[in-house]
C-alpha positions in Angstrom: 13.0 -52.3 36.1 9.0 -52.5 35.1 6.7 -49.9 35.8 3.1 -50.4 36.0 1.0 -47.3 35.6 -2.8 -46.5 36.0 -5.2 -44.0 35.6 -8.2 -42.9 34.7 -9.9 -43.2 38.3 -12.3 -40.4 39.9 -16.1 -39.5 41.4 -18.4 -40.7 39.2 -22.2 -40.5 39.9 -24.4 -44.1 39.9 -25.2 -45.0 36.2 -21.9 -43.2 35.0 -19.0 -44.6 32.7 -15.1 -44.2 33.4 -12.2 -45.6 31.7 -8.8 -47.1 33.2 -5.7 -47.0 32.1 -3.1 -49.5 32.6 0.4 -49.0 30.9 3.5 -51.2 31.3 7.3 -50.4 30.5 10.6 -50.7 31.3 12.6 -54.0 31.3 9.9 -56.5 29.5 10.5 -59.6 27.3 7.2 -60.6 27.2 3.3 -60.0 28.5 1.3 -62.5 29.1 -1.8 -61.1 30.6 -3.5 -57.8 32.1 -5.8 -58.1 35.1 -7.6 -55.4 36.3 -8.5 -56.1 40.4 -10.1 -53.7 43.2 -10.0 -53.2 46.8 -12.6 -52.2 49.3 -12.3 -50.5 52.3 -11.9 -53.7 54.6 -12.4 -55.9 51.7 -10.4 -58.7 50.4 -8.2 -57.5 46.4 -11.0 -59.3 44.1 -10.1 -59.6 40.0 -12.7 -57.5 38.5 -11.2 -58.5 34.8 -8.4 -60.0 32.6 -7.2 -60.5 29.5 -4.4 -62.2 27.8 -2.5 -60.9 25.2 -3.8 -63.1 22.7 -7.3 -61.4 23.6 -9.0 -64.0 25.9 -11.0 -61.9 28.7 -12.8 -63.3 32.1 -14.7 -60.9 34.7 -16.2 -61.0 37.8 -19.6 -61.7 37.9 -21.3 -58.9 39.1 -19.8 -56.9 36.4 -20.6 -59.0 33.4 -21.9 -56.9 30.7 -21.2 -54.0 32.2 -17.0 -53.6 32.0 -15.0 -54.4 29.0 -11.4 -55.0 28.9 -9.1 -54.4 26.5 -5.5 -54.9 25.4 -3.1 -52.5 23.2 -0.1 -54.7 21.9 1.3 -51.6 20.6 1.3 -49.5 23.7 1.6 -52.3 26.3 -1.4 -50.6 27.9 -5.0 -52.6 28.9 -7.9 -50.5 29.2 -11.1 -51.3 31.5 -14.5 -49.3 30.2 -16.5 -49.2 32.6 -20.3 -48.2 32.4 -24.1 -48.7 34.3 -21.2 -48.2 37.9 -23.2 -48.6 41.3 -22.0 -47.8 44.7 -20.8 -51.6 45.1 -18.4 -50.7 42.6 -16.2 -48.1 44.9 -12.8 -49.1 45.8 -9.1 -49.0 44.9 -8.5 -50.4 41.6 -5.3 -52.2 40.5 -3.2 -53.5 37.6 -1.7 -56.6 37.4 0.6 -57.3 34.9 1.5 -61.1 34.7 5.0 -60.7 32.2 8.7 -62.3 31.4 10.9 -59.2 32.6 14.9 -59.4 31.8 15.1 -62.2 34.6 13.4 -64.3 32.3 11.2 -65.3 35.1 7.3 -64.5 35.1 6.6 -62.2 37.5 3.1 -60.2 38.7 3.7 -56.3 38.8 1.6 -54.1 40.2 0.7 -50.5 40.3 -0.3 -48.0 42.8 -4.0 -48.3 42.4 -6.6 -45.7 41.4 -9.6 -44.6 43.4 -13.0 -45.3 42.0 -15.9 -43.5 43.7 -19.2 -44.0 42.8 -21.5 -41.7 44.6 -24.5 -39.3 44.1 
């Protein structure tokens, strides 16, 4: 079994910084990327950020040069820092793991999503 576990979420006011959490465990041979992605109320999941394990990183647009992901090979935990957050930035946030569990297969795992709010 894997278990994909965030947190970090929480009301935050506009211009504000939170930080994500995203740890893996269980049965894992290998990770081969984190992906942070968030969900709107009546919104489509969007990818926000990723990053591979060998540190290459790619984010949405809108928050280029605002969020940073990052990756602990130690912890099997990705972090995603986020600062300047607006309003547009509310939603459910996910983790994605994309890893080789004891099937051998690649599989996407996901956890149970944190709630961002950004609001005055």
């Amino acid at each position: 079994q894997v278990q994909v576990v965030e947190s970090g979420g929480g009301l935050v006011q506009p211009g504000g910084s939170l930080e994500l959490s995203c740890a893996a465990s269980g049965s894992i041979v290998r990770i081969s990327r984190m992906g942070w992605y968030r969900q709107a109320p009546g919104n489509r999941r969007e990818l926000v950020a990723i990053i591979t394990t060998d540190g290459n990183t790619d984010y949405l647009d809108s928050v280029k040069g605002r969020f940073a992901i990052s990756w602990d090979g130690t912890k099997n935990t990705a972090y995603l820092q986020m600062n300047g957050l607006k309003p547009e930035d509310t939603g459910v946030y996910f983790c994605g793991a994309d890893l080789v569990d004891s099937t051998r297969f690649l599989k996407l795992y996901w956890g149970q999503g944190t709630q961002v709010t950004v609001s005055s």
